[in-house]
mmCIF file as gemmi writes it, N, C-alpha and C atoms, coordinates in Angstrom:
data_model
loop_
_atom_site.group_PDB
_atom_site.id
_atom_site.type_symbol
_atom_site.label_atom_id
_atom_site.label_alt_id
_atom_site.label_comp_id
_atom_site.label_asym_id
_atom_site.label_entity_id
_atom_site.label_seq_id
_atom_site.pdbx_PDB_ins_code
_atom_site.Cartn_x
_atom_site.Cartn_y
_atom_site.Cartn_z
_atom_site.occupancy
_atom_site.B_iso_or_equiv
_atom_site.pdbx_formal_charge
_atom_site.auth_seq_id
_atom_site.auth_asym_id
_atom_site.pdbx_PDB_model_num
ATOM 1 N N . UNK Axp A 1 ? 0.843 -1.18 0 1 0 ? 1 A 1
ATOM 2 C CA . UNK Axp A 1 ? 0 0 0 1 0 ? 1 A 1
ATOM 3 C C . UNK Axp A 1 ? 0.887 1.241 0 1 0 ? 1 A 1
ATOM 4 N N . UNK Axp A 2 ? 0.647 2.336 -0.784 1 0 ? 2 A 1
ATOM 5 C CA . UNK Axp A 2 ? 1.186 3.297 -1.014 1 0 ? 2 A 1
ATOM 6 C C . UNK Axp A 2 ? 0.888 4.479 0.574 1 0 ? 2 A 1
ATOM 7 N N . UNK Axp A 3 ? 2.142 4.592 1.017 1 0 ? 3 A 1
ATOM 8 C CA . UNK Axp A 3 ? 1.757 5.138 2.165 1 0 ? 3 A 1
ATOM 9 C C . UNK Axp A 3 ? 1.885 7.062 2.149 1 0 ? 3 A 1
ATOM 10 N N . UNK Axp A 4 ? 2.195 7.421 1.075 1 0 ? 4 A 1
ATOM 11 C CA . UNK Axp A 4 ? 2.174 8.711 0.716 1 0 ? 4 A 1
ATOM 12 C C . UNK Axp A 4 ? 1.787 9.508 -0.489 1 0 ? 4 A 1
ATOM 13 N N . UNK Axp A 5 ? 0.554 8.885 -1.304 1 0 ? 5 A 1
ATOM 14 C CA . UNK Axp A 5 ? 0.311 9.273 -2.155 1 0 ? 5 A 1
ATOM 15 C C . UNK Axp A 5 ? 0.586 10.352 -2.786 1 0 ? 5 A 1
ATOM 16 N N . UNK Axp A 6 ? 0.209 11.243 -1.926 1 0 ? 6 A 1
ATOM 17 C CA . UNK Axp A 6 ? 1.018 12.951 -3.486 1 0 ? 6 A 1
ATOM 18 C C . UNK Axp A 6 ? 2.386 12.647 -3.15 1 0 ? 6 A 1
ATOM 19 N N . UNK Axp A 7 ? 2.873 12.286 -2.675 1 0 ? 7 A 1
ATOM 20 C CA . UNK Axp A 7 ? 3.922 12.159 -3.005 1 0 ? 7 A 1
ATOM 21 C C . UNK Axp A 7 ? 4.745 11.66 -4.46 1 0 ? 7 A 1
ATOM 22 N N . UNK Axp A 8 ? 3.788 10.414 -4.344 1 0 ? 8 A 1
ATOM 23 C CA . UNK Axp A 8 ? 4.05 9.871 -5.348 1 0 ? 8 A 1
ATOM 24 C C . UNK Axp A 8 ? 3.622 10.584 -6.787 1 0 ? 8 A 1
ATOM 25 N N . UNK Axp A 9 ? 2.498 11.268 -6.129 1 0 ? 9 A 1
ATOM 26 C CA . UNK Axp A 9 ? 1.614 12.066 -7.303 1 0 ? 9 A 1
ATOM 27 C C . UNK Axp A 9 ? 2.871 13.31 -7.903 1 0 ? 9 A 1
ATOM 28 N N . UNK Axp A 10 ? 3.57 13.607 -7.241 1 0 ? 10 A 1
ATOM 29 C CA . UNK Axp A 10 ? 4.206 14.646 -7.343 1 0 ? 10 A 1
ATOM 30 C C . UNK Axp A 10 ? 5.347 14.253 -8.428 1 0 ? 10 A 1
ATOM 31 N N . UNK Axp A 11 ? 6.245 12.909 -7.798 1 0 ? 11 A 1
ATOM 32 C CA . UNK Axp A 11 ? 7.263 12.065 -8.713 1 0 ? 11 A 1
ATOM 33 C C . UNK Axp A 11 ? 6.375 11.483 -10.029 1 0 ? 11 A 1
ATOM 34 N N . UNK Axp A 12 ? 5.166 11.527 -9.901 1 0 ? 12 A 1
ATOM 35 C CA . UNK Axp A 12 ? 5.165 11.132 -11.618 1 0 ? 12 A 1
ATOM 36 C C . UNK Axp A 12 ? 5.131 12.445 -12.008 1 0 ? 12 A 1
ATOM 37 N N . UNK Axp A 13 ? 4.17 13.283 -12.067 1 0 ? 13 A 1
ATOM 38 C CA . UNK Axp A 13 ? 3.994 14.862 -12.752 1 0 ? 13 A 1
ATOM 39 C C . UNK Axp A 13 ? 5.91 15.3 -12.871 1 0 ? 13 A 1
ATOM 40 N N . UNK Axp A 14 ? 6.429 14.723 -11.998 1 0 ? 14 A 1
ATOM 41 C CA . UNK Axp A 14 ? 8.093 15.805 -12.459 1 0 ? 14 A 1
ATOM 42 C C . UNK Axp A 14 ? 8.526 14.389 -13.513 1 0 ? 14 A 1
ATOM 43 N N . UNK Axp A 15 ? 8.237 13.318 -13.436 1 0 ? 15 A 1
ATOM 44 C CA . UNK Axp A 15 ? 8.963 12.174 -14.715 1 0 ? 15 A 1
ATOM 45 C C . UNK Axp A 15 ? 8.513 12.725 -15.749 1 0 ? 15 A 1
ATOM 46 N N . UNK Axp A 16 ? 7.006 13.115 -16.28 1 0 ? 16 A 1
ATOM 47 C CA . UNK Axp A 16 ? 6.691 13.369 -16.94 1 0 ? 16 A 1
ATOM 48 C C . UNK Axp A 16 ? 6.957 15.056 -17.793 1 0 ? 16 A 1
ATOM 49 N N . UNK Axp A 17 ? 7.256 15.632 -16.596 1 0 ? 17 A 1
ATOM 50 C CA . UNK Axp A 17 ? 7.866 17.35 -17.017 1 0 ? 17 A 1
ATOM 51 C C . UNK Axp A 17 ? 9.001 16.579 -17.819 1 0 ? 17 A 1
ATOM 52 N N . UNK Axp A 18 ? 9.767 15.718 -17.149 1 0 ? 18 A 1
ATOM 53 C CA . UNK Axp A 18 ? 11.505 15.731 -17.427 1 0 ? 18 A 1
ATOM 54 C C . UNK Axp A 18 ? 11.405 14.885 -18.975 1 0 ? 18 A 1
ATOM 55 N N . UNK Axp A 19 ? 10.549 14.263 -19.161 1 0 ? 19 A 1
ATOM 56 C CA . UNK Axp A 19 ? 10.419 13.389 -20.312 1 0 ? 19 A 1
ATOM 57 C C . UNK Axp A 19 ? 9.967 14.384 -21.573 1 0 ? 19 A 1
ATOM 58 N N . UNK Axp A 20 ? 10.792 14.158 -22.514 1 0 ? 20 A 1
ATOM 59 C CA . UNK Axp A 20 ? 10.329 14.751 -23.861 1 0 ? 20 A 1
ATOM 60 C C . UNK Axp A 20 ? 9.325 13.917 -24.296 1 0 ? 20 A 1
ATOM 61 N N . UNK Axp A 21 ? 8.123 14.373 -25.304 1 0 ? 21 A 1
ATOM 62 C CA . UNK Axp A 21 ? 7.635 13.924 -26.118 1 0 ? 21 A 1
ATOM 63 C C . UNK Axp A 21 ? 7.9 12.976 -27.438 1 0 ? 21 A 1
ATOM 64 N N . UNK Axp A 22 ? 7.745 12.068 -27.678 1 0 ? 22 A 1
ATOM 65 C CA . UNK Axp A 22 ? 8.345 10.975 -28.793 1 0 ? 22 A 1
ATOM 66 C C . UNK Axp A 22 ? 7.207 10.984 -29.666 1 0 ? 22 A 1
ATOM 67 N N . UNK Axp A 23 ? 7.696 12.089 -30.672 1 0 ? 23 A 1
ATOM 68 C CA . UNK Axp A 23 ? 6.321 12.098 -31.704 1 0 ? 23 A 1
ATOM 69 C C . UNK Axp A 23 ? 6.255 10.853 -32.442 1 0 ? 23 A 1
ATOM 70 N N . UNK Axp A 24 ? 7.365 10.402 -32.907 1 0 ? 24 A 1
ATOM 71 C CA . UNK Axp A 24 ? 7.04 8.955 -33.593 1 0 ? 24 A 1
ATOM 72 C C . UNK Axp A 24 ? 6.222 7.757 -32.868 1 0 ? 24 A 1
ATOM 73 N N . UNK Axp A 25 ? 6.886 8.059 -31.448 1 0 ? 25 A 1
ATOM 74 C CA . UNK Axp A 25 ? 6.086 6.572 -30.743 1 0 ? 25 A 1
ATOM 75 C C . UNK Axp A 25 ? 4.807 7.021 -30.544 1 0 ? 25 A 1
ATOM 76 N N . UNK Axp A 26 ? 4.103 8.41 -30.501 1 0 ? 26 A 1
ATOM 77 C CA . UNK Axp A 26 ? 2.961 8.453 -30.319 1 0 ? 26 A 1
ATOM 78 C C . UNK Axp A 26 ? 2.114 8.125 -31.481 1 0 ? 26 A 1
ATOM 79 N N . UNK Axp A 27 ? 2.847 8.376 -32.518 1 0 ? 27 A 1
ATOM 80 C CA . UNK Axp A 27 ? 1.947 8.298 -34.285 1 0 ? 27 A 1
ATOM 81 C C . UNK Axp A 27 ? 1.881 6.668 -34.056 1 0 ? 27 A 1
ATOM 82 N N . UNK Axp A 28 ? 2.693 5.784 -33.087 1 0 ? 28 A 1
ATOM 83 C CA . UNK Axp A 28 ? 2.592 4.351 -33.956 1 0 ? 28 A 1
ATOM 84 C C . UNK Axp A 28 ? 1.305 3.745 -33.064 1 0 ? 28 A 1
ATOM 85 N N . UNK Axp A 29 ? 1.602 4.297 -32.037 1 0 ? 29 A 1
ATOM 86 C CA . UNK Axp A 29 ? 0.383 3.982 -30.979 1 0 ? 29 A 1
ATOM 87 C C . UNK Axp A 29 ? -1.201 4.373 -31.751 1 0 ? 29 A 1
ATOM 88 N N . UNK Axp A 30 ? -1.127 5.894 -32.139 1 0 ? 30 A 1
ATOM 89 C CA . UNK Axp A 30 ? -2.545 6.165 -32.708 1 0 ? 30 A 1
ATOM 90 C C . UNK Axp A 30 ? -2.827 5.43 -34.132 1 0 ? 30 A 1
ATOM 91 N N . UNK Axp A 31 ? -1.616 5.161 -34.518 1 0 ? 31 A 1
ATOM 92 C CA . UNK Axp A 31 ? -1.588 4.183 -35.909 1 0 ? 31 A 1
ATOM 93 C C . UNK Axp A 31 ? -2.111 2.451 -35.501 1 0 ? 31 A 1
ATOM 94 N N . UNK Axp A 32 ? -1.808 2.338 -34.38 1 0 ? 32 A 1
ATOM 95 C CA . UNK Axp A 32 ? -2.036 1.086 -33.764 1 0 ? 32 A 1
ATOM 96 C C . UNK Axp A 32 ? -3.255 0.841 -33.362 1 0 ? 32 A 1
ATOM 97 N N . UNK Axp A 33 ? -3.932 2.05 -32.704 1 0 ? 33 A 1
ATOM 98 C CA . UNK Axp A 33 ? -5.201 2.034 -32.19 1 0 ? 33 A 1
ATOM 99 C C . UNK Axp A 33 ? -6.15 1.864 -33.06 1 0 ? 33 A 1
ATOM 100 N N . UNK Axp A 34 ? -5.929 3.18 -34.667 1 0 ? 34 A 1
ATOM 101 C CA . UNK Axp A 34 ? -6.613 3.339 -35.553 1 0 ? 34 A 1
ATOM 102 C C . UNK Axp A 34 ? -6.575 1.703 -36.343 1 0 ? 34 A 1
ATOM 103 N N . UNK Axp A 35 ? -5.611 1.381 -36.595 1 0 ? 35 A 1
ATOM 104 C CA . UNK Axp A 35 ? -5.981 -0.028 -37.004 1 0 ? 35 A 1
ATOM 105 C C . UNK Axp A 35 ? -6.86 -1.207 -35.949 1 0 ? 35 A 1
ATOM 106 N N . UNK Axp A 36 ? -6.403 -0.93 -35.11 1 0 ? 36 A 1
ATOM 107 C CA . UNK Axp A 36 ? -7.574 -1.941 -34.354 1 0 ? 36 A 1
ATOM 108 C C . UNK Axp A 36 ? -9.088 -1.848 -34.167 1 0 ? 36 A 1
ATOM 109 N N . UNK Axp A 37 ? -9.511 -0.411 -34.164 1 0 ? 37 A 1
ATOM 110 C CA . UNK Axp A 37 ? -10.525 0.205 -34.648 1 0 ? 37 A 1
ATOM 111 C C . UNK Axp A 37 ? -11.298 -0.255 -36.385 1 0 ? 37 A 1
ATOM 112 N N . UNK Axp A 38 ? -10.235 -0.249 -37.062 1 0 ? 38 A 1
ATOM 113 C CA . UNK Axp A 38 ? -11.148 -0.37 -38.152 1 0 ? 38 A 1
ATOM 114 C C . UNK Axp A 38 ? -11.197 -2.336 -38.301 1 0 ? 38 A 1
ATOM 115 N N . UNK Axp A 39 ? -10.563 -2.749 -37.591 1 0 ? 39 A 1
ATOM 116 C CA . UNK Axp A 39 ? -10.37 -4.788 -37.64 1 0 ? 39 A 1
ATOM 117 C C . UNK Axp A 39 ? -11.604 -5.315 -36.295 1 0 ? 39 A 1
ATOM 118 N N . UNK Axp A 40 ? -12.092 -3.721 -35.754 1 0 ? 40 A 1
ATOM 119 C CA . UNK Axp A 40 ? -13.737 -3.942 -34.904 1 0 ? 40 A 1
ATOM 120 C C . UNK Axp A 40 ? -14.322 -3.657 -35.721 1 0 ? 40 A 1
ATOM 121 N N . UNK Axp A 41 ? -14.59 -3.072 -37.154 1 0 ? 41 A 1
ATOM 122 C CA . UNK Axp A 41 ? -15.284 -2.721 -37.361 1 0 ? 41 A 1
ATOM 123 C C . UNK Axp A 41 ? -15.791 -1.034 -37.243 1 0 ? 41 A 1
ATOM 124 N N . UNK Axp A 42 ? -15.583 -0.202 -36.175 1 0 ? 42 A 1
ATOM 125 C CA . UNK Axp A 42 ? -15.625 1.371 -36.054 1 0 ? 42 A 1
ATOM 126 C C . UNK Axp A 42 ? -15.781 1.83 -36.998 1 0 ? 42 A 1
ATOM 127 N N . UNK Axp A 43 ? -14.487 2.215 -37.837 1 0 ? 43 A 1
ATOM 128 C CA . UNK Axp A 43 ? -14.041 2.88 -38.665 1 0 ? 43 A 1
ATOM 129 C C . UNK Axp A 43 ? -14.15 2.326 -40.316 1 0 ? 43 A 1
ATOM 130 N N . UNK Axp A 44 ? -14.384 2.458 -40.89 1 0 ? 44 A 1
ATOM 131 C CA . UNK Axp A 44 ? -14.933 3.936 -41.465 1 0 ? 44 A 1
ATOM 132 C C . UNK Axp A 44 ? -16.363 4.612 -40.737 1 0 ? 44 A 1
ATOM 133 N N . UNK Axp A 45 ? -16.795 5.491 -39.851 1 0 ? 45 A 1
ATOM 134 C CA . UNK Axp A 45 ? -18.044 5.434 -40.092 1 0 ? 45 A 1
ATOM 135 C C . UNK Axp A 45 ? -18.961 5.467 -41.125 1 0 ? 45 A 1
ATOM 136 N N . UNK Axp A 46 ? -20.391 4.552 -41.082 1 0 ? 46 A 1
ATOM 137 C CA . UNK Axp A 46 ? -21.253 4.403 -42.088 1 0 ? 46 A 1
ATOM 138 C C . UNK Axp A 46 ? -22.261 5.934 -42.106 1 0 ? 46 A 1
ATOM 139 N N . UNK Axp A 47 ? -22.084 6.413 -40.95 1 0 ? 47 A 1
ATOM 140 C CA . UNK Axp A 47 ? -23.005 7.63 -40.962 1 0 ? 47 A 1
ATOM 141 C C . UNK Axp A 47 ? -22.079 8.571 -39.743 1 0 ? 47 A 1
ATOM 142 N N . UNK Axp A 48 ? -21.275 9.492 -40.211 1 0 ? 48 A 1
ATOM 143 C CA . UNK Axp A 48 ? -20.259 10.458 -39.373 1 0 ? 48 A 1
ATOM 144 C C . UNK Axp A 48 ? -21.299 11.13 -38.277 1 0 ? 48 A 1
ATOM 145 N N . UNK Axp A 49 ? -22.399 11.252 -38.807 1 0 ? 49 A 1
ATOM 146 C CA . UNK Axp A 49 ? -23.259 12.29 -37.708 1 0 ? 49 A 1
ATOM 147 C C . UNK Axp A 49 ? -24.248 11.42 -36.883 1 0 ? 49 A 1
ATOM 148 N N . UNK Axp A 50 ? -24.494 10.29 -37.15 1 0 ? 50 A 1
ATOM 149 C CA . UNK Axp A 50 ? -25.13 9.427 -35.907 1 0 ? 50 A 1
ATOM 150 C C . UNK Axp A 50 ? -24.889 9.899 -34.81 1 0 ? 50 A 1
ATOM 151 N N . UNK Axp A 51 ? -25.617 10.062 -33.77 1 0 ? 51 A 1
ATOM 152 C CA . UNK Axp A 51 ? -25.331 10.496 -32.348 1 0 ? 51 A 1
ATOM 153 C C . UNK Axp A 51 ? -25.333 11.745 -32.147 1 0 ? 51 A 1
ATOM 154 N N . UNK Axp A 52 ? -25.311 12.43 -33.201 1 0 ? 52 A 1
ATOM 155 C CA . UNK Axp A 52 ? -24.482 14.075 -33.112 1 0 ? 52 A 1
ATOM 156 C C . UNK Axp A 52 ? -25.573 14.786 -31.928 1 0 ? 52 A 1
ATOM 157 N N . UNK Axp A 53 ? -26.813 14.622 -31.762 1 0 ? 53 A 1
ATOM 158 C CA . UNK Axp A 53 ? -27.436 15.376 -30.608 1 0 ? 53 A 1
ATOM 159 C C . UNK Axp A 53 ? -27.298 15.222 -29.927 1 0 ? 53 A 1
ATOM 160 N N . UNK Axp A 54 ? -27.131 13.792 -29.398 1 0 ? 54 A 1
ATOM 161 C CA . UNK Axp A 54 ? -26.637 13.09 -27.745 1 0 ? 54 A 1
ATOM 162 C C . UNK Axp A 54 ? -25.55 13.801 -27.764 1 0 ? 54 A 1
ATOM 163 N N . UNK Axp A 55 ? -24.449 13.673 -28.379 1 0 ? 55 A 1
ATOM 164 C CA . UNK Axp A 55 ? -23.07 14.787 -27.935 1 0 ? 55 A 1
ATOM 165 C C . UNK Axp A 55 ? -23.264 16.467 -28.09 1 0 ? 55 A 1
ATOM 166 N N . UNK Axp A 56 ? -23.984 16.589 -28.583 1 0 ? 56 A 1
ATOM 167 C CA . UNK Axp A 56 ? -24.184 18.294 -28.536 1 0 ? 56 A 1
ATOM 168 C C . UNK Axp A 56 ? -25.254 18.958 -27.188 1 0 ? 56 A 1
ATOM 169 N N . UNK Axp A 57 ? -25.753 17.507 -26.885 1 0 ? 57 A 1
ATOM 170 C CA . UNK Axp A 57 ? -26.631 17.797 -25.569 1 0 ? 57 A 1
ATOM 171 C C . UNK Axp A 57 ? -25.944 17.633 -24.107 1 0 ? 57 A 1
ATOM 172 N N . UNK Axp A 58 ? -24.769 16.691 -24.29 1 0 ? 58 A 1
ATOM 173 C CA . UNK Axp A 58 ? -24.059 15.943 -23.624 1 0 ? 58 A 1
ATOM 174 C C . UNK Axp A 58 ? -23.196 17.704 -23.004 1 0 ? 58 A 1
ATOM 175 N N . UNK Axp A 59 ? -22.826 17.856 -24.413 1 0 ? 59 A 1
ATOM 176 C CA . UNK Axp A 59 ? -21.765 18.777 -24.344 1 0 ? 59 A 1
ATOM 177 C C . UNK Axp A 59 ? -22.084 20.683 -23.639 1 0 ? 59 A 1
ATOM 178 N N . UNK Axp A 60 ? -23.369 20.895 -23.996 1 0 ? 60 A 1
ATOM 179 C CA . UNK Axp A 60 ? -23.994 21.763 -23.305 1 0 ? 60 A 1
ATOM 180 C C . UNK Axp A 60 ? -24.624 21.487 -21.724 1 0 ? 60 A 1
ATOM 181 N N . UNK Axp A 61 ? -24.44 19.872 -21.4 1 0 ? 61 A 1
ATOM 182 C CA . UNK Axp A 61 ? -24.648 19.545 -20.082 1 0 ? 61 A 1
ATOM 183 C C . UNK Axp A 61 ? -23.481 20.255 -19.103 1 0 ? 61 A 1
ATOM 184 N N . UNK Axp A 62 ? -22.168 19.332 -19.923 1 0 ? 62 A 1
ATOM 185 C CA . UNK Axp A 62 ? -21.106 19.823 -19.35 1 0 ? 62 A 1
ATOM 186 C C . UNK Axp A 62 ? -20.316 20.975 -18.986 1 0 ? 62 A 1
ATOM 187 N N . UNK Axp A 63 ? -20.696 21.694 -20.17 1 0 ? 63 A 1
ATOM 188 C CA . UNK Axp A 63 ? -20.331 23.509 -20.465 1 0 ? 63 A 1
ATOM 189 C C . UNK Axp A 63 ? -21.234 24.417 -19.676 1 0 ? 63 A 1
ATOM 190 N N . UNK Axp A 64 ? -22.019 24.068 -18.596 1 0 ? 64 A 1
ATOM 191 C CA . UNK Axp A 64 ? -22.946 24.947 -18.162 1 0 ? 64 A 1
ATOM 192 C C . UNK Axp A 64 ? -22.294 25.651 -16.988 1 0 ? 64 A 1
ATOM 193 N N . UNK Axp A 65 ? -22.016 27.053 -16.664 1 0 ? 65 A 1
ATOM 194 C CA . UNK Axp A 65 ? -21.509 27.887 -16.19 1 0 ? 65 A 1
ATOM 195 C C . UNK Axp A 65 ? -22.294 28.406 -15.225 1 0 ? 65 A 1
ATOM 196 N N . UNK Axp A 66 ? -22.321 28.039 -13.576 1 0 ? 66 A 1
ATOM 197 C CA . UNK Axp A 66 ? -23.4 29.139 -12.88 1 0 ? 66 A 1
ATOM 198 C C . UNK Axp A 66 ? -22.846 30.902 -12.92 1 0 ? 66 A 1
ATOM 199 N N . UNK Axp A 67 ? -24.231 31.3 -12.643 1 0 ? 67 A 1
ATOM 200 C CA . UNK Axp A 67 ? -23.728 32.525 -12.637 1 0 ? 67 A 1
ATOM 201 C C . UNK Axp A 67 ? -23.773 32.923 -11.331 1 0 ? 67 A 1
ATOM 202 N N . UNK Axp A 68 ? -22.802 33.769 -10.782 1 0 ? 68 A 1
ATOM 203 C CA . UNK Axp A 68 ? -22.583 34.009 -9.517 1 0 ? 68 A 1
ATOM 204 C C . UNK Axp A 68 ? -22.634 35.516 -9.826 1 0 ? 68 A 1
């Protein structure tokens, strides 16, 4: 059991400052994903806008601002 959590929280956030970005390994990963996606079936979509109200309703759920 982790007996000091932010702590730990703290040592990943600075690995991750200290670590450069690896644009190639990220393209092979989304290249990786995107192929596994279309070998489910996903991709291509048959209709791009299916759903589009559930997410535009979804999305004005989330975006709602009180006013103070």
């Amino acid at each position: 059991m982790i007996q000091n959590p932010l702590l730990v929280d703290e040592f990943k956030k600075a690995q991750i400052k200290a670590s450069r970005p690896d644009y190639f390994r990220n393209l092979r990963v989304f290249e990786g994903l995107y192929r596994e996606a279309n070998a489910l079936g996903v991709f291509p979509l048959k209709d791009p806008l299916e759903g589009i109200e559930v997410d535009i309703r979804l999305a004005g759920v989330l975006n709602v601002q009180k006013a103070s």
